[in-house]
C-alpha angles and dihedrals in degrees: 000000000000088000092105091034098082128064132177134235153173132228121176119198132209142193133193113216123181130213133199115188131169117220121182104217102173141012110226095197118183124205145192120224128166091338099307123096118230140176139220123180106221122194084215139042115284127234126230095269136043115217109247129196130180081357093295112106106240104239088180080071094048118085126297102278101034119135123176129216 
């Protein structure tokens, strides 16, 4: 007799979440050298000091990544 009294079904749920997350992606890192300012962009965090040679700072020594302007 309930045999034709119960049926099935499905219901899927969902929920939105949001997310907010900070990355660094890059150092710009300016300089002073022999009175005129200077930047380079690092991957990675710089130290305290940049390697210079001939007066020029020596981007080649910095972290992969690093270009000089």
């Amino acid at each position: 007799m309930q045999d034709n009294d119960t049926y099935t079904t499905q219901e899927r749920r969902c929920k939105t979440v949001n997310e907010v997350a900070e990355k660094v992606i890059a150092y710009d890192v300016k300089y002073l050298l022999d009175g005129h300012v200077g930047k380079v962009r690092m991957d990675s965090r710089p130290g305290e000091r940049l390697p210079v040679k001939n007066g020029k700072v020596v981007v080649s020594e910095l972290a992969s990544g690093a270009r000089a302007n």
